[in-house]
C-alpha positions as CSV (number, residue, x, y, z in Angstrom):
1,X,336.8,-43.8,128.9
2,X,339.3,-43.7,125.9
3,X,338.6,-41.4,122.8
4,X,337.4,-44.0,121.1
5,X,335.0,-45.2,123.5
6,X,333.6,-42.1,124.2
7,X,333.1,-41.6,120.2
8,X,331.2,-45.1,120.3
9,X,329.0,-43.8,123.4
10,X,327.9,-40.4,122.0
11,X,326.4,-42.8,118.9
12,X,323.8,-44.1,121.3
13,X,323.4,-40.9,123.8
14,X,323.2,-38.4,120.4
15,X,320.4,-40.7,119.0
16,X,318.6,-40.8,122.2
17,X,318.7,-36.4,122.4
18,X,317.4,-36.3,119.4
19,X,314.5,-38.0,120.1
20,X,314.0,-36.1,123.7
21,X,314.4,-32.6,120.9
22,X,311.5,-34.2,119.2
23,X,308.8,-34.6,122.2
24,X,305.8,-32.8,122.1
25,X,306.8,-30.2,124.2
26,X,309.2,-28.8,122.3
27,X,307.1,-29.4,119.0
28,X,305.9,-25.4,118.6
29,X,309.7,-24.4,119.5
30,X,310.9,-26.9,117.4
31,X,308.2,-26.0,114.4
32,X,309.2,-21.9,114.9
33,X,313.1,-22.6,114.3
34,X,312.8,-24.6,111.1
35,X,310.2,-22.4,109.6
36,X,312.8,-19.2,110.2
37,X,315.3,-21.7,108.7
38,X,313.5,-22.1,106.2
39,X,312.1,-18.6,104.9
40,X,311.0,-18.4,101.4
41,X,312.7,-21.7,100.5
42,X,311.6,-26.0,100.9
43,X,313.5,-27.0,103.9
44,X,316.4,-29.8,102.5
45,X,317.4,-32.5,104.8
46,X,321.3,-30.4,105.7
47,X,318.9,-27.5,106.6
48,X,317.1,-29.7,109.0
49,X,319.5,-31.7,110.6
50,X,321.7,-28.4,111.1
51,X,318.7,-26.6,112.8
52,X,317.5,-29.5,115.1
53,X,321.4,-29.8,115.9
54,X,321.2,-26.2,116.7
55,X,318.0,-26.2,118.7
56,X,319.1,-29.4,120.8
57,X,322.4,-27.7,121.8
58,X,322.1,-24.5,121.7
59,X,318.6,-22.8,121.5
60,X,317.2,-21.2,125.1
61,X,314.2,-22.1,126.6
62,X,312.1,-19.6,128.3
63,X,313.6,-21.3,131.7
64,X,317.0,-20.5,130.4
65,X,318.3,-24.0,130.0
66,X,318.9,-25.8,127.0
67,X,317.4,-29.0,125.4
68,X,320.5,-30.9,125.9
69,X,320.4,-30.1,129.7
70,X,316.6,-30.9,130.2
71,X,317.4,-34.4,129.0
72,X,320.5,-34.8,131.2
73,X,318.4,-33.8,133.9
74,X,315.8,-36.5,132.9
75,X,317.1,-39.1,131.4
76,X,316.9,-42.6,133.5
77,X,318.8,-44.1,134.1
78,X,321.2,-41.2,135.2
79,X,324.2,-40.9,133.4
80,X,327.8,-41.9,134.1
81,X,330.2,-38.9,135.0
82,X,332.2,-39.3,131.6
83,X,328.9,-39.6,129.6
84,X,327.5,-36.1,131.7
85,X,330.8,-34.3,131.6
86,X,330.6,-35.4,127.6
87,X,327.0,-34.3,127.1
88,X,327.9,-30.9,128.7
89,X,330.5,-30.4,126.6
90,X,328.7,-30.1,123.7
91,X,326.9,-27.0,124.3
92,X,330.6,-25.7,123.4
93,X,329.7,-25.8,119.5
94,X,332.1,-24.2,116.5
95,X,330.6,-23.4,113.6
96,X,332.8,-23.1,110.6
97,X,334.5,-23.2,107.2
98,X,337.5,-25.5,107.6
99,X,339.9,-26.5,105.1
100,X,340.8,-30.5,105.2
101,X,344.5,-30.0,106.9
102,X,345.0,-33.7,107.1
103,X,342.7,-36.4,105.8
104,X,341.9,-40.1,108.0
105,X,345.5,-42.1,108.0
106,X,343.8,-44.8,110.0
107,X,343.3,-43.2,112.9
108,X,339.6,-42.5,112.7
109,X,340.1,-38.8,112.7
110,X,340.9,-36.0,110.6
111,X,342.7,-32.3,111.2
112,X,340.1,-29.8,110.0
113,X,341.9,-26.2,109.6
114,X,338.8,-23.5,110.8
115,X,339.5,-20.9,108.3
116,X,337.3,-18.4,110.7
117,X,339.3,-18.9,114.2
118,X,342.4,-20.2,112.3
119,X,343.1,-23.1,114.9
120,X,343.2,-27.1,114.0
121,X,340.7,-29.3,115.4
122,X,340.8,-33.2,115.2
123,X,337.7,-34.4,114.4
124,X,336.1,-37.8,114.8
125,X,332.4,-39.1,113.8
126,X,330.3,-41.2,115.2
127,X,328.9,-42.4,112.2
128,X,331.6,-44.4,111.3
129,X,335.2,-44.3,109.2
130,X,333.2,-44.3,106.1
131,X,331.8,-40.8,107.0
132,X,335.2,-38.8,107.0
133,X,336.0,-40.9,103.2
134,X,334.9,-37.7,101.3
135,X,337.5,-35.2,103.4
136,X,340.5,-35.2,101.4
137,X,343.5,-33.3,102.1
138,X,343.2,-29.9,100.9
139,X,339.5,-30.0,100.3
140,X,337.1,-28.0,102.5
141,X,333.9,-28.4,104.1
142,X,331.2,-26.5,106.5
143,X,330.5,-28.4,109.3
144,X,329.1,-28.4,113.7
145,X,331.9,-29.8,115.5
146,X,331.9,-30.6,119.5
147,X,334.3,-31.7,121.7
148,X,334.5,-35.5,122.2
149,X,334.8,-34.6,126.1
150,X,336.5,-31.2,127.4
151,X,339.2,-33.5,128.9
152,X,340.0,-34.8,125.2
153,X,340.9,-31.9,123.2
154,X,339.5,-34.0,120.6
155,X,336.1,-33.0,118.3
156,X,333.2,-34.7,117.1
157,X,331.1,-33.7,113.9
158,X,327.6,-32.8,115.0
159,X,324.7,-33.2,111.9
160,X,325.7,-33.4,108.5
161,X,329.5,-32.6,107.0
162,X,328.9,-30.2,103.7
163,X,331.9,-30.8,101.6
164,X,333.3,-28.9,99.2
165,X,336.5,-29.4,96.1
166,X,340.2,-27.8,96.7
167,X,338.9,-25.8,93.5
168,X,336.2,-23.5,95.7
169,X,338.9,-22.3,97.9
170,X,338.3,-18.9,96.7
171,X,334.2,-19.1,96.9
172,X,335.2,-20.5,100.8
173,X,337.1,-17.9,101.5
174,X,334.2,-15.4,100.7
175,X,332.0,-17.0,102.5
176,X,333.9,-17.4,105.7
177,X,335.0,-13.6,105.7
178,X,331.3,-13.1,105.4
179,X,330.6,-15.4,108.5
180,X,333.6,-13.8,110.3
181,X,332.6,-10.1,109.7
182,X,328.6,-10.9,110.6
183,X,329.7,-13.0,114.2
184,X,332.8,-11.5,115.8
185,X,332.4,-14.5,118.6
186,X,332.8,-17.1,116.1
187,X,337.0,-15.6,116.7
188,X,336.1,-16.5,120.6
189,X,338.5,-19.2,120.8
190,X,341.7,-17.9,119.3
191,X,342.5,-15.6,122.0
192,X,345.1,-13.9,119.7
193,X,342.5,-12.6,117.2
194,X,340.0,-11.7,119.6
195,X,342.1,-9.9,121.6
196,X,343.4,-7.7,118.0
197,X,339.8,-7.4,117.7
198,X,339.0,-5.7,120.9
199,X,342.3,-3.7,120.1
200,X,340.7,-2.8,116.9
201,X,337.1,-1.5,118.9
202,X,339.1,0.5,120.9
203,X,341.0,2.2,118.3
204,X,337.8,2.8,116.5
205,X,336.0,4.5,120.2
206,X,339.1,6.3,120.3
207,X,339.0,7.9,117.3
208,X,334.7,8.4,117.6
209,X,335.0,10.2,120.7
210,X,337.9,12.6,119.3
211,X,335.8,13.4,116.2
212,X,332.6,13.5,118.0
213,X,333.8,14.8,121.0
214,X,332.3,12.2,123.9
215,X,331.6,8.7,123.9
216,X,327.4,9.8,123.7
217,X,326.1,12.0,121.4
218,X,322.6,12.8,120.6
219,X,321.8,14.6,116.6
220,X,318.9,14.7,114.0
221,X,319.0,11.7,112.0
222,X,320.4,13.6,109.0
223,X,323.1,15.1,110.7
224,X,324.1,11.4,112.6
225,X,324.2,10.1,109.4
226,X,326.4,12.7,108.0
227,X,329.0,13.1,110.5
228,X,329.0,8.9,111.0
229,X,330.0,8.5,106.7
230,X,332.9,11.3,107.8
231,X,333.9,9.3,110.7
232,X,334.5,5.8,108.5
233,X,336.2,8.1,105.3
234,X,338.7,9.5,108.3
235,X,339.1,5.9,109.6
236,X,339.5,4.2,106.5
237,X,342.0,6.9,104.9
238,X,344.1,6.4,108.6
239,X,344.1,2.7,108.1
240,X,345.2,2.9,104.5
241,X,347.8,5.6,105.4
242,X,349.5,3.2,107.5
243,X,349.6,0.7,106.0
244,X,351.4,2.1,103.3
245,X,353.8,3.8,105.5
246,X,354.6,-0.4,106.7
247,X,355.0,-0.9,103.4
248,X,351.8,-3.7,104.0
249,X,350.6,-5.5,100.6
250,X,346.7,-4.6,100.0
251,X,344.3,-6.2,102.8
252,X,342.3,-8.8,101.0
253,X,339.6,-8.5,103.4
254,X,339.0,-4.7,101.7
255,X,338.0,-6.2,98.3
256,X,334.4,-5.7,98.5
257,X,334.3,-4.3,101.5
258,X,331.9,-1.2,102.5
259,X,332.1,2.6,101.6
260,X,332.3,5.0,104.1
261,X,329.0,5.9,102.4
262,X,327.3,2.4,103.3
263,X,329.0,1.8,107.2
264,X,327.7,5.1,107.7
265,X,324.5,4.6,106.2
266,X,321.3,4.7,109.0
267,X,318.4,2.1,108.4
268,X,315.4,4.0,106.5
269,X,313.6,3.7,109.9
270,X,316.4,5.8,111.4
271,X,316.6,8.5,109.1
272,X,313.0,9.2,110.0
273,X,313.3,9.9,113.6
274,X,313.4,13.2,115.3
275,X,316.7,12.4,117.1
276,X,319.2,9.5,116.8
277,X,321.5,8.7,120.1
278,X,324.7,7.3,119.1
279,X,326.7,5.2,122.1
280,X,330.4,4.2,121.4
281,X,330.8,1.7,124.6
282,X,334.0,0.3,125.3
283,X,332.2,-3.4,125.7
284,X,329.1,-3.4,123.1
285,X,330.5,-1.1,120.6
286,X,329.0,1.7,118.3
287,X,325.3,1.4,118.7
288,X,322.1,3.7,117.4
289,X,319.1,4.5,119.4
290,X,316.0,5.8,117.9
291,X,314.1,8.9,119.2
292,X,317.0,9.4,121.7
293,X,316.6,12.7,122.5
294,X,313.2,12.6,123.7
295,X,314.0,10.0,126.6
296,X,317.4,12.3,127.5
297,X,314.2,15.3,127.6
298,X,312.0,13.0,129.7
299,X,315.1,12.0,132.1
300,X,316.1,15.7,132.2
301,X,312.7,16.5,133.2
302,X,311.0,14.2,135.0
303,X,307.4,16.6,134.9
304,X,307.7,15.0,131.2
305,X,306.6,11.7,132.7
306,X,302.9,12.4,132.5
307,X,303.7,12.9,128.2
308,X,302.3,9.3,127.5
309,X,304.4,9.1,124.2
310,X,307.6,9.3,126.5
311,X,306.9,7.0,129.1
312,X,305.3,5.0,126.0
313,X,309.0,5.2,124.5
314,X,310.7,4.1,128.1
315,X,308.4,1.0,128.3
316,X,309.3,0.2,124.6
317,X,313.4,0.5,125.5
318,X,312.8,-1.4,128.6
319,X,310.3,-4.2,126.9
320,X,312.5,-4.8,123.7
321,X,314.7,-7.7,124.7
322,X,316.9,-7.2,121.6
323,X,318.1,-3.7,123.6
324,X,321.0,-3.8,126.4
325,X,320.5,-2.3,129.3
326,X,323.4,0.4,127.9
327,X,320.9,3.0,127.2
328,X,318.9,3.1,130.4
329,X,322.0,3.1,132.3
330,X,323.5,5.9,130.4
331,X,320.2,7.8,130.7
332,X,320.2,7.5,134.4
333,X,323.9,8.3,134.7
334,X,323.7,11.6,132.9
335,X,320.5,12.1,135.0
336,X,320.5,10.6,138.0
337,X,318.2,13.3,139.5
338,X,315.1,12.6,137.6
339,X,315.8,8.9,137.1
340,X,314.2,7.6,140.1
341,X,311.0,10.3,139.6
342,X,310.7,9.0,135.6
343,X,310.9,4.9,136.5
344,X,308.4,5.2,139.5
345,X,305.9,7.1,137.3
346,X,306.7,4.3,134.7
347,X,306.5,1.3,137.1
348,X,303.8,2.4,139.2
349,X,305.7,1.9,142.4
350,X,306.4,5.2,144.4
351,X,309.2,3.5,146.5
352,X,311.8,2.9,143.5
353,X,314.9,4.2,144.0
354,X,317.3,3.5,140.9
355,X,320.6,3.2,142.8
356,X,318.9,0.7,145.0
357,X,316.6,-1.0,142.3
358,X,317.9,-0.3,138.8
359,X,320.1,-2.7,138.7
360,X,317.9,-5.4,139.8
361,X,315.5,-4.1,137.1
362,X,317.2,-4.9,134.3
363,X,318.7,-7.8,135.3
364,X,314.8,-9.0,135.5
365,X,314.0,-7.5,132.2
366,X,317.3,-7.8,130.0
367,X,317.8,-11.5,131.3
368,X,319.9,-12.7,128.0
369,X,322.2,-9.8,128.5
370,X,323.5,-11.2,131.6
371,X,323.6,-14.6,130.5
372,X,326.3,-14.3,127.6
373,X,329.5,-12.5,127.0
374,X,329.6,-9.3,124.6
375,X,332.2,-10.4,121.9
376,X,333.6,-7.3,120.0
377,X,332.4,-5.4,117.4
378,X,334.9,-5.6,115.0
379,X,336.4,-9.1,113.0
380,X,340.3,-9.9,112.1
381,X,340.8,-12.0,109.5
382,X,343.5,-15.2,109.8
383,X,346.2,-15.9,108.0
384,X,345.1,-19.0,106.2
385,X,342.1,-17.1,105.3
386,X,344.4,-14.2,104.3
387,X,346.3,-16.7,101.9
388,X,342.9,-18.1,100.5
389,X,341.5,-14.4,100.0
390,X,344.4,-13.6,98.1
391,X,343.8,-16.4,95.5
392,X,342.9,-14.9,92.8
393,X,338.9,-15.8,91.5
394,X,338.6,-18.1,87.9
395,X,339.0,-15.3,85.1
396,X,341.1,-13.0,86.9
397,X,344.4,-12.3,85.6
């Protein structure tokens, strides 16, 4: 099928997955999402469509599989191979800020700039040529986009389009830093910037592991928190060092950006723990682990097993599913004596072996961690975004 009849297809099939999103067996899924969406405030219509959008494409079921590919599998009859390979493609969402690059000159489509990834995307909807009226050139808007079909290169809007006057560029701009900095992976598809951003991580582990000394370290909560705020002043005095050597004008991106003081600020529930394990990995990044130090004691000495608060702590690093397996590996690879002793005693099951098992263990318990790519830590800004940051804000000078 052409573009445009695959546009006039996805009217019918899109209207028909949102009713499958709606069934009753999704309903307590459904219900949890917009009430998180929601928080203290009414839900608004945007709010809704974006977060059924969301939940139909995106959200994981406790199977693993999505909404959308529950209703491929079910729908009757079964779908062409354009309309499948289309349907599948949308799981492949961008999220975004996008400045209007150029506005619908009959074609039925328009070039939306993504001031986040910094790449063009021409975008169709399938609710008609009256729905891309309000994108005019230069204007910007916050919109879901999909791809048409992956064989296409072409997008289509998915929910509502919020648009916004040439005059907010500056407000934009904020924002999309803001989405940039908070979701590295949004940069996922301009390999150029993702791949300065992993440059950037490893610069940073670099420079952690010659200040602290290794890529693990394990300290009182004060003390993490003391030596982490010296670690960002160092860095941020290198990076402003060089860029004046370059003769570079004045990042943008820095206005407003973080003190040393506040990126090396602990959470209070941090500061209150005995110990603090700090991890710099080369794939996840810089990440803090409470009450470290006594699961390194409990690894170190498996006769600590029989302490319930320690194998109480294990369980909890093994049960949490918002904790990588990173941490349990690291603990077994600095111990890999008393691994096997400390996981049988937790597990109940005398024939463990770690080398043999561990793996298979977390895989089992850590399931989301193996089902997505790690994006990097760190964010680079484009050069559209650059430009817009740069604008200077109504009553500046």
């Amino acid at each position: 099928m052409s573009v445009e009849e695959l546009v006039q297809r996805s009217v019918m099939l899109k209207s028909e997955l949102v009713q499958f999103t709606q069934h009753p067996r999704f309903t307590r899924q459904l219900r949890a999402r917009l009430n998180a969406a929601k928080g203290d405030k009414p839900l608004d219509e945007d709010m809704v469509v974006r977060t059924i959008d969301h939940f139909a494409l995106q959200h994981q079921l406790r199977d693993g599989t999505t909404v959308l590919e529950r209703f491929i599998a079910h729908r009757r009859p079964p779908l062409a191979t354009d309309e499948r390979a289309m349907l599948l493609g949308w799981r492949d969402v961008v999220e975004g800020l996008f400045e209007v690059h150029r506005a619908d000159d009959g074609t039925g489509s328009v070039v939306l700039h993504n001031l986040i990834d910094d790449l063009h995307y021409v975008v169709h909807s399938n609710m008609g040529p009256a729905a891309l009226t309000t994108l005019t050139e230069g204007t910007f808007v916050y919109c879901r986009i999909v791809p048409v079909h992956p064989a296409t290169g072409h997008w289509l809007i998915s929910g509502h389009l919020m648009p916004y006057p040439q005059s907010s560029g500056p407000d934009i701009a904020q924002a999309a830093l803001q989405m940039t900095t908070t979701d590295p992976e949004l940069l996922r598809r301009n390999p150029d910037l993702y791949r300065q951003a992993w440059q950037m991580q490893h610069e940073d582990r670099t420079a952690f592991i010659e200040f602290f000394g290794a890529d693990l370290v394990i300290l009182p909560s004060a003390e993490a928190q003391e030596r982490l705020t010296e670690h960002h002043r160092r860095r941020l005095e290198q990076s402003h060092a060089a860029d004046k050597a370059e003769n570079l004008p004045d990042d943008p991106a820095a206005d407003g950006a973080p003190t040393a003081e506040e990126m090396g600020r602990l959470p209070e529930q941090y500061m209150e723990a005995p110990s603090i394990g700090l991890i710099y990995d080369e794939t996840e990044g810089l990440n803090y682990y409470l009450d470290f130090g006594r699961l390194d004691s409990l690894f170190a000495n498996p006769a600590l097993a029989q302490d319930r608060t320690s194998i109480a702590l294990l369980r909890d690093y093994l049960n949490d599913d918002t904790v990588s397996p990173l941490p349990l590996r690291r603990l077994a690879q600095r111990h890999p004596d008393g691994a096997d002793t400390v996981f049988r005693t937790l597990l109940g099951k005398p024939s463990f072996i770690w080398q043999r098992d561990g793996e298979d263990l977390l895989r089992t318990r850590k399931k989301s961690f193996y089902q997505q790519e790690t994006p990097p830590s760190f964010s680079v800004v484009g050069q559209r975004l650059t430009q817009l940051l740069r604008t200077p804000q109504k009553g500046d000078r």
